[in-house]
N, C-alpha and C positions, 0 to 999 in steps of 0.2 A: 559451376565448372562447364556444363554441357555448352550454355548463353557464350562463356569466354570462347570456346574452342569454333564455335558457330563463327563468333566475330572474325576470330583469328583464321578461320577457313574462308573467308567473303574476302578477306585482307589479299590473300593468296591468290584467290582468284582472279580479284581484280587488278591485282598486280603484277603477278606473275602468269597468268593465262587469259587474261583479256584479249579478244581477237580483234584483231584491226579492223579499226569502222570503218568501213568504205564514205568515203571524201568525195563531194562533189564538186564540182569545176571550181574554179578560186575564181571572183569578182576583182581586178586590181581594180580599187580606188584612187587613180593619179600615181603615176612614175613617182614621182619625188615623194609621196608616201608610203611606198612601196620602200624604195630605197634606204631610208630610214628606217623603216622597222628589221629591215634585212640587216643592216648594221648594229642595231640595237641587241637584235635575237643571237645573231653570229659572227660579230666581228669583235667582239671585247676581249679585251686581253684574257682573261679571268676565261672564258669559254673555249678561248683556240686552248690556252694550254690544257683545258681539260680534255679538248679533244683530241690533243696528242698522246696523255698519258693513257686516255682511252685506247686509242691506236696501239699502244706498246703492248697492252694487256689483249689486243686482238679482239676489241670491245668496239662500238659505234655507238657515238650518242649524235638524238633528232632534240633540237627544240622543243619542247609540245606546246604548241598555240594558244595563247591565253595568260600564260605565265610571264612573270620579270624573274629576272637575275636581282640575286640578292649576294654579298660579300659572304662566304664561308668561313665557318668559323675555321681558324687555324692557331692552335696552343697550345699547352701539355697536356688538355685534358682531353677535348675534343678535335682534331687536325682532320678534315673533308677537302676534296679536291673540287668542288661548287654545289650549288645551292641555286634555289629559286622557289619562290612564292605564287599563289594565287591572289593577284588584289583585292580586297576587302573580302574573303574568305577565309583568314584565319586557318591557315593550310599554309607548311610548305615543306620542300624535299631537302636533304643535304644527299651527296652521293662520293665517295672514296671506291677508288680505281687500282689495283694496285697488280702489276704483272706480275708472274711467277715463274716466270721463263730460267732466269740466271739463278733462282733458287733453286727449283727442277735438276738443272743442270749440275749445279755445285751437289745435291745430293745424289745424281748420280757418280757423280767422280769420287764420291765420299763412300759410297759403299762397300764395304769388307775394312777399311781405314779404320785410325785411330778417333775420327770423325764419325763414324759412322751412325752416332745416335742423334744425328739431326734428324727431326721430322723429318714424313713427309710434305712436301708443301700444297702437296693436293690434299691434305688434311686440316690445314692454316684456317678457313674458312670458318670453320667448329668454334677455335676458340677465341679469333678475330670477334664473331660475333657475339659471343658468348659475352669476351670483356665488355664491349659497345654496351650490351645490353645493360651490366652491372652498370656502368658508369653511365648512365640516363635513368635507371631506375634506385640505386646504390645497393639493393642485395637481391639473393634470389626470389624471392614473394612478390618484388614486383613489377616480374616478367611471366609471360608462358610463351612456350617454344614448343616446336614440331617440324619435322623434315617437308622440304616441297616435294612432292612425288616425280616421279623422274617425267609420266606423259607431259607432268605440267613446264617441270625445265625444257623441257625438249623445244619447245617456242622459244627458249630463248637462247638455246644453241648451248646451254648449261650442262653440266653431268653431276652436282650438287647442290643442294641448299639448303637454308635451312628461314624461316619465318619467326621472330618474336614481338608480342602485343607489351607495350611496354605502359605500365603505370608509373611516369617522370615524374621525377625528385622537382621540385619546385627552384628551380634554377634562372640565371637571370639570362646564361649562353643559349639556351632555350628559348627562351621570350617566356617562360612562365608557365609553357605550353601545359597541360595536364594528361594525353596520351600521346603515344609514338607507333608506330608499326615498323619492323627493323626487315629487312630482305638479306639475305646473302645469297650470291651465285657463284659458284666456282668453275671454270674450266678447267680438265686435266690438264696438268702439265703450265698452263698456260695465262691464267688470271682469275682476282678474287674482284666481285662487283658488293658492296653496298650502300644500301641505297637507307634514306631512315624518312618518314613522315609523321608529323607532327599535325596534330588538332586538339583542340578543345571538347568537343562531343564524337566522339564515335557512335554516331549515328548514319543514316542512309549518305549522308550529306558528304559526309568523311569518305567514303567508298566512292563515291562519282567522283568527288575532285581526283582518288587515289587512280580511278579509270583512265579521267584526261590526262597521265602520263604514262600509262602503263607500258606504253611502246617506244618508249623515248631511249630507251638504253638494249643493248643489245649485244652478247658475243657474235662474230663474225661465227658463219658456220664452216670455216675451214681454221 
């Protein structure tokens, strides 16, 4: 148990409080190379819309360099708003974005109402994640969960969360993968982020690929 919580504390860290590595000068290699990868990274249909639904949830998402865009899964079981892999690393992310603005809203107008036993939606977060979790691992045994502490949200402009280390059901919407690492972040009022990564060994190897994006998503801080 200590070994899991260790893991699942490195996961956190690297994921949700990973400081920005200072970037030195970018070398363009030829205009027309340049340009292409610029289209490749940010111009596909599949990324703008992500970036709009991000936008709604008052979210921002970077590319992280290194990575391809890969098709998100989208179907009764699992539905992700994009996706992207590390080449021949055996690592990739899925990420669902989802505002909570008009839900917010509707339960305030609902309050004292006949309505009135709607969540809250700054509460959604808990059991959003919670199902993800079941439905990648199928019962409780083969998840552990723990809150991300508020110092550590605060980088990401967050005011909850919550982290689960997942041991995956052997599945084919997966790729077969054998562990996950689940993130939730919730803005009051405002939007739920998660985010879920997949590898084969959680080991050191698992935690740096999980670095090279740890800064890639982001609530706006207003």
């Amino acid at each position: 148990m200590r070994q899991i919580k260790q893991i699942l504390l490195t996961g956190i860290l690297l994921f949700c409080v990973a400081p920005a590595i200072a970037q030195g000068k970018k070398h363009l290699i030829g205009k027309k190379k340049t340009a292409v990868a610029q289209k490749l990274e940010y111009d596909s249909p599949q990324l703008k819309n992500f970036k709009e639904i991000a936008r709604r949830a008052n979210a921002v998402f970077t590319f992280p360099k290194g990575f391809r865009e890969i098709p998100a899964p989208d179907d009764e079981d699992f539905s992700y708003d994009y996706a992207m892999e590390l080449p021949g690393k055996e690592f990739e992310i899925w990420f669902r974005v989802k505002s909570q603005k008009e839900n917010y809203a509707s339960y305030l107008r609902n309050i004292g109402s006949k309505e009135s036993g709607q969540d809250n939606p700054d509460s959604l977060y808990q059991g959003m994640g919670t199902a993800e979790a079941m439905g990648f691992t199928g019962d409780k045994s083969g998840y552990f969960q723990r809150s991300i502490p508020p110092s550590y949200l605060a980088r990401y402009h967050a005011d909850a969360g919550r982290s689960y280390l997942l041991n995956l059901q052997n599945m084919a919407v997966t790729k077969h993968y054998k562990y996950g690492l689940l993130i939730t972040l919730q803005k009051a009022h405002t939007g739920t982020i998660i985010a879920v990564c997949f590898t084969n060994d959680k080991g050191p190897e698992f935690f740096k690929n999980i670095d090279r994006a740890s800064n890639c998503i982001k609530f706006n801080l207003k």
